[in-house]
C-alpha positions as CSV (number, residue, x, y, z in Angstrom):
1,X,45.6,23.2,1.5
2,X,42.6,25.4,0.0
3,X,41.3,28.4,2.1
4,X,38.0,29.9,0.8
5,X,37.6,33.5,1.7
6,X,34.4,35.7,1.4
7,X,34.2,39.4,0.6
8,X,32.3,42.3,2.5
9,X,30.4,45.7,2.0
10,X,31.5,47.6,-1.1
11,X,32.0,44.4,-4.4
12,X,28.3,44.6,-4.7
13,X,27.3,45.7,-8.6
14,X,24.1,45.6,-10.2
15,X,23.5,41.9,-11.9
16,X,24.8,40.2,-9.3
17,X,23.4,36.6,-9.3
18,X,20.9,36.9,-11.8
19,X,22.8,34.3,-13.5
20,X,22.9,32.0,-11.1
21,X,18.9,32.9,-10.4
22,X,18.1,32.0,-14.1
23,X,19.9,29.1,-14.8
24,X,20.2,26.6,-11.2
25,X,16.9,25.6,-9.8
26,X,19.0,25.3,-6.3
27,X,19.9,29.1,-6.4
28,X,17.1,29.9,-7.4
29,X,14.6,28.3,-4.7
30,X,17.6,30.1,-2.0
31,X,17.1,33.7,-3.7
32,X,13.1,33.5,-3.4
33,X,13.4,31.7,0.3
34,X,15.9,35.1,1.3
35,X,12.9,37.4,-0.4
36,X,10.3,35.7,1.4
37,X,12.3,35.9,4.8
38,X,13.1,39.6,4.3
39,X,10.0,40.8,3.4
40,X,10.6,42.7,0.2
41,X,12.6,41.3,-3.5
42,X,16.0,42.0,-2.7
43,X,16.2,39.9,-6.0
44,X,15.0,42.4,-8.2
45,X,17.6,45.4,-6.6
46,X,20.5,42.7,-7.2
47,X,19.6,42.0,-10.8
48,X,18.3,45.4,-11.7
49,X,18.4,47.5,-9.2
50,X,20.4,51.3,-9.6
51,X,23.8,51.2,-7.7
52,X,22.3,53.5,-5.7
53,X,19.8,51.3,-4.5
54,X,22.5,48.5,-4.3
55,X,24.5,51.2,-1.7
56,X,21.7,51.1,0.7
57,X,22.8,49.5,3.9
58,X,19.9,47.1,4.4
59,X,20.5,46.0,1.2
60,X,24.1,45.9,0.3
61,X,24.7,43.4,3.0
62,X,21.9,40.9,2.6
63,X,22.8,41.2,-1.3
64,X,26.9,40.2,-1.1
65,X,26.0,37.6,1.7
66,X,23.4,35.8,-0.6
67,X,25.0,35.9,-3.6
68,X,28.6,34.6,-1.8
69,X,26.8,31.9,0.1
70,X,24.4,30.6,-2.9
71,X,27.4,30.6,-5.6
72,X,29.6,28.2,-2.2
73,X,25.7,26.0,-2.5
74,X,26.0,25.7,-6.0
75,X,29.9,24.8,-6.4
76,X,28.4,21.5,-4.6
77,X,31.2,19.2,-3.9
78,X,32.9,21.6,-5.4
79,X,33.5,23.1,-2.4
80,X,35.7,21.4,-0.1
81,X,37.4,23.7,2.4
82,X,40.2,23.0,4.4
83,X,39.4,26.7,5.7
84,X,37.6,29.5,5.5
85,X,37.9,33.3,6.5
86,X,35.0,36.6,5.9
87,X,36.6,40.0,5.7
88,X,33.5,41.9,7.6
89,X,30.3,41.4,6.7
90,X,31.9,38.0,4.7
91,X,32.5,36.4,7.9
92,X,28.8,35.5,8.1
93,X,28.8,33.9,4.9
94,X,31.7,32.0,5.9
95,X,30.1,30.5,8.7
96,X,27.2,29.4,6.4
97,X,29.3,28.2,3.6
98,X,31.2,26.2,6.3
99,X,28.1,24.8,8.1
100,X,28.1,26.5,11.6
101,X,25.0,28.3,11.0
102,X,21.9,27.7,8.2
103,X,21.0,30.1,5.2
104,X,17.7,31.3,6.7
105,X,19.3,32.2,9.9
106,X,22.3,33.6,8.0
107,X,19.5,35.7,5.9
108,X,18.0,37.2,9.4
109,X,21.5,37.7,11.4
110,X,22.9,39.6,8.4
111,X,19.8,42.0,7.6
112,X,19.5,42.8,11.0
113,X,23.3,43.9,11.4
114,X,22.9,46.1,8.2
115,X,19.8,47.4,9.9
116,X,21.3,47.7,13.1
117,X,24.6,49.3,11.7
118,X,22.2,52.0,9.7
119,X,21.0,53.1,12.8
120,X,24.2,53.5,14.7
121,X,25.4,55.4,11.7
122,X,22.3,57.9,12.0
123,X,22.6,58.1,15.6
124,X,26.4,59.4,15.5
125,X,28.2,60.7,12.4
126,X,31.1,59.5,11.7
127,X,33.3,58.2,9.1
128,X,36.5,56.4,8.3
129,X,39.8,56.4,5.9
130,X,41.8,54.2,3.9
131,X,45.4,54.6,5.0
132,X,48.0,53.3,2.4
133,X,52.3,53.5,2.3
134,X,52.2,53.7,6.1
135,X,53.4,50.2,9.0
136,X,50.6,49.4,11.2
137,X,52.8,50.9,13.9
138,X,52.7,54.1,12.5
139,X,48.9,54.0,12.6
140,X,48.8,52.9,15.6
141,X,50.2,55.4,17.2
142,X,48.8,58.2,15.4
143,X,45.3,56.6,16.2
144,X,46.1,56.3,20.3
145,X,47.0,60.0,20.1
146,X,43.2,61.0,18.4
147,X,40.5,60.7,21.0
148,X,37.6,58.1,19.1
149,X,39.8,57.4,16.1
150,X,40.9,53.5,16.1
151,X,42.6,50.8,13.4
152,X,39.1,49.3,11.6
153,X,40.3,47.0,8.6
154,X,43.7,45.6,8.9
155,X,43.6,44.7,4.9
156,X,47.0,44.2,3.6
157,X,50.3,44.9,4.7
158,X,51.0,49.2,4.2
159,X,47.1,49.2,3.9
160,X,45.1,49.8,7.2
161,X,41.5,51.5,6.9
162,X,40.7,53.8,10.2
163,X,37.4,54.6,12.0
164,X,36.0,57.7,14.3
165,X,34.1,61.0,14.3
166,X,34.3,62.9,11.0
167,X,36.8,65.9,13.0
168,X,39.1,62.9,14.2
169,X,39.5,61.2,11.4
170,X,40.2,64.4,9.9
171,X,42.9,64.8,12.1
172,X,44.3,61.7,11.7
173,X,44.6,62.4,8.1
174,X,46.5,65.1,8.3
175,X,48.9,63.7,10.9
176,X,49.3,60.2,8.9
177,X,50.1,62.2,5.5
178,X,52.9,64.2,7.1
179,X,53.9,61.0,8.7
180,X,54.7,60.1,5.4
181,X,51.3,58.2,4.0
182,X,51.2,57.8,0.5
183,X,47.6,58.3,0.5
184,X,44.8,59.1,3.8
185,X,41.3,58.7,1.6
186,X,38.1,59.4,3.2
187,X,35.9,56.5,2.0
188,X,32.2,57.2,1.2
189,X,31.0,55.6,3.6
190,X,27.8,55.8,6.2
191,X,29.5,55.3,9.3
192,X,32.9,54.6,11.7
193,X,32.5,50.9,11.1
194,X,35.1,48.3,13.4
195,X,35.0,51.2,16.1
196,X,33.4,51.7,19.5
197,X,30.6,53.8,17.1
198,X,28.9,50.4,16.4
199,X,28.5,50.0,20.4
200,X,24.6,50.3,20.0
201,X,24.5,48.0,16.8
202,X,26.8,45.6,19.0
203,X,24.4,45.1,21.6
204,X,21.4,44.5,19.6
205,X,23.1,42.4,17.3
206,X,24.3,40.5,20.3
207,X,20.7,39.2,21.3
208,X,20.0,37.8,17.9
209,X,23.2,36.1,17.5
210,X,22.6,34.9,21.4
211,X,19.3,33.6,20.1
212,X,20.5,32.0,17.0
213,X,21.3,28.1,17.1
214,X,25.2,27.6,15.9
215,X,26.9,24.4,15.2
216,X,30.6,23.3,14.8
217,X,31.6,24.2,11.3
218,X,33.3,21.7,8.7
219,X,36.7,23.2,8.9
220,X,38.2,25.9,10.9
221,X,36.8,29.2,10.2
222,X,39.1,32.1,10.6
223,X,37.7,34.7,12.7
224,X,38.1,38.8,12.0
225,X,38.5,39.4,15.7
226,X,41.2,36.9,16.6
227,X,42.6,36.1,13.6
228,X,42.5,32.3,14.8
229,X,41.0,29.3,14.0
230,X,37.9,28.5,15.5
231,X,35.8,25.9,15.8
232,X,33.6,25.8,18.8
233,X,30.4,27.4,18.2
234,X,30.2,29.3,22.0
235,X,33.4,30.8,21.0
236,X,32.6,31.8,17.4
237,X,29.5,33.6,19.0
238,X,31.1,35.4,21.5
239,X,33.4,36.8,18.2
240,X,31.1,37.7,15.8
241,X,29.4,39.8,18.2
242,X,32.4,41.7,19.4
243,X,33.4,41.6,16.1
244,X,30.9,45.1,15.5
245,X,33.3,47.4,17.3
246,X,36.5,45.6,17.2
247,X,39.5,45.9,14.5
248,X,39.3,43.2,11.1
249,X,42.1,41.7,11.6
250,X,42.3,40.7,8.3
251,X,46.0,41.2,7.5
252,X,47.0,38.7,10.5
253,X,44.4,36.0,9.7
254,X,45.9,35.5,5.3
255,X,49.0,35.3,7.4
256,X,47.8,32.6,10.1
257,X,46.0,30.9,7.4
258,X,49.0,30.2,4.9
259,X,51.2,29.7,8.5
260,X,48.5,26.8,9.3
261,X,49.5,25.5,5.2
262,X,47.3,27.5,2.9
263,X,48.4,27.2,-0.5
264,X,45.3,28.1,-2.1
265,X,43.1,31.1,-1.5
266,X,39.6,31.2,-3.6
267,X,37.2,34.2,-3.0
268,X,33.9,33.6,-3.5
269,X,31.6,36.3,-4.5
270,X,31.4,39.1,-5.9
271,X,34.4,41.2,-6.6
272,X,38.1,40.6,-6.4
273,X,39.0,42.6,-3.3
274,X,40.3,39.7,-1.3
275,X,42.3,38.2,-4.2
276,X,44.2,41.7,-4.1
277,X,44.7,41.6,-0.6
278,X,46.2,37.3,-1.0
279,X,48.9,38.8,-3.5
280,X,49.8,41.7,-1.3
281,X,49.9,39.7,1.5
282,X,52.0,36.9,0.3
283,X,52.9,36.1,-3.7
284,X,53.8,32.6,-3.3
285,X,50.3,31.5,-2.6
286,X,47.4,31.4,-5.1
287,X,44.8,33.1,-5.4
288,X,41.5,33.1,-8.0
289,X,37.7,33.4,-7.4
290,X,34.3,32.5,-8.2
291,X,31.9,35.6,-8.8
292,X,29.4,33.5,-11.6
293,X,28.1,30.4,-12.8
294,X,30.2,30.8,-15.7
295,X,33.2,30.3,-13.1
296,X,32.1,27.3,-11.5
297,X,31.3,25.6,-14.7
298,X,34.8,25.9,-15.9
C-alpha cells in the first residue's frame, strides 16, 4: 500500500515551484488563482523571493501548501493514495490532495492560520525545542513538571520537539540535557507552536474551518491529533481545529499507517524532512519524494 505524506513549516527554499509554474499550464493557472485569492504574488517570493521573505509566517505557509498540493495536481493519475498523512501545516494539503476540501478554500484556510498563528506569536512570546536521544517518557515527564511547557511535534522515535514560554522551555532544557538528552536546541522559531499558546489562533481558525464546506476524502487521511484514520468530514473538522494547540502526533500516525499496511511512503513537496522521519521510524518501509517536475517526469 502507498501512503503519501506532506511536509510543514520550515522545507520552504527560494525557487520553489517555479518549475512547475513555467513548464505545466495546470500549475500554472493554480499558482495565479492562489495570487489572486490572497491578494498579493506570493509567486514572485516563492520563485525569487530572499529566504527571509520566504520565513515570513503569512508566507511560508501559503508557499509549502501550494507548492505540495499543485505538484499532488500535476502527478495526475499519478497520484493514487491508499493514504495520506500532513505533519502540521501539511495536514491541510493532505486534505486537498485527498479531496476533502478544494484548492481555493485550502488557499484561504491555510493563510488565515499563518495569519492567525502570527498574531498569537506577537501576543505572547514564546518559543520551543527540538529534543533528540531522549524516550517520549522522559519528556513527558520533564514537561508535566514545567508549568506551560508541553510535547509539540512527536517526529521520530528519540526525537520529540517541545513548546512554552521562552523561561520554561529554558528550563526544560536544562532538565532534559541532564536527563541525559543528546541535544535540547532552541529552534528559531516565532512562537510555542502545538501548545495551549495557539489558544487565540485556535478559536479564530475554528470559525473559518466551521464555515468551510468539507467532503469525504478518497482514502483515509491520517490525522496529527489522533493519529487515526479518518474519513468523515464532521470529524476531520473538529481535528484540524484542535489540532492548533494540541501535540503532532506524528511519530504514532507512520506507525498506524504501516500497521494499517503501508509499504510505501512518498512525500510530496518540498524538502525531505518526512522521508527522514519514514527511515527513523521504520527501515523496512520505503520512502522517496516528489519536490519538482523533474521528479514526476521520471
Amino acid at each position: 500500500m502507498k501512503a503519501y505524506v506532506f511536509p510543514g513549516q520550515g522545507s520552504q527554499f527560494s525557487g520553489m515551484g517555479k518549475d512547475l509554474y513555467e513548464n505545466n499550464a495546470e500549475a500554472k493557472a493554480l499558482f495565479d488563482e492562489a495570487d489572486a485569492i490572497l491578494g498579493f504574488k506570493i509567486t514572485d517570493i516563492m520563485f525569487a523571493g530572499t529566504d527571509e521573505e520566504l520565513r515570513q509566517t503569512k508566507v511560508t505557509q501559503p508557499a509549502i501548501f501550494l507548492h505540495s498540493v499543485i505538484l499532488a495536481k500535476v502527478l495526475g493519475e499519478g497520484f493514487k493514495p491508499d493514504m495520506v498523512a500532513g505533519h502540521s501545516l501539511g495536514e491541510f494539503s493532505a486534505l486537498v490532495a485527498a479531496g476533502a476540501m478544494t484548492f481555493a478554500d485550502g488557499v484561504r484556510l491555510v493563510s488565515q492560520r499563518a495569519l492567525a498563528m502570527q498574531k498569537a506569536c506577537e501576543a505572547a512570546p514564546s518559543t520551543m525545542a527540538a529534543i533528540v536521544g531522549l524516550d517520549d517518557a522522559t519528556v513527558e515527564e520533564v514537561c508535566a513538571s514545567i508549568d506551560g511547557v508541553v510535547p509539540a511535534n512527536y517526529n521520530c522515535p528519540g526525537q520529540l520537539v517541545i513548546s512554552g514560554s521562552v523561561e520554561g522551555i529554558d528550563a526544560a532544557c536544562a532538565a532534559l540535557t541532564e536527563k541525559g538528552a543528546k541535544r535540547a536546541l532552541k529552534l528559531a522559531v516565532s512562537g510555542a507552536f502545538h501548545s495551549p499558546f495557539m489558544e487565540p489562533a485556535r478559536a479564530e481558525l475554528a470559525k473559518a474551518i466551521e464555515e468551510t464546506a468539507f467532503s469525504a476524502p478518497v482514502c483515509p487521511v491520517y490525522q496529527n491529533v489522533t493519529a487515526s484514520a479518518e474519513t468523515d468530514p464532521v470529524t476531520i473538522k473538529k481535528n484540524l481545529v484542535a489540532q492548533l494547540t494540541s501535540s503532532v502526533r506524528w511519530t504514532q500516525t507512520l506507525q498506524n499507517m504501516i500497521a494499517a499496511g503501508a509499504q510505501e511512503f512518498v512525500e510530496v513537496g518540498p524538502g525531505k524532512v518526512l522521508q527522514g522521519l519514514v527511515r527513523k521510524t521504520d527501515r523496512s518501509v520505503a520512502a522517496s519524494g516528489v519536490a519538482s517536475l523533474a521528479d514526476i517526469q521520471q
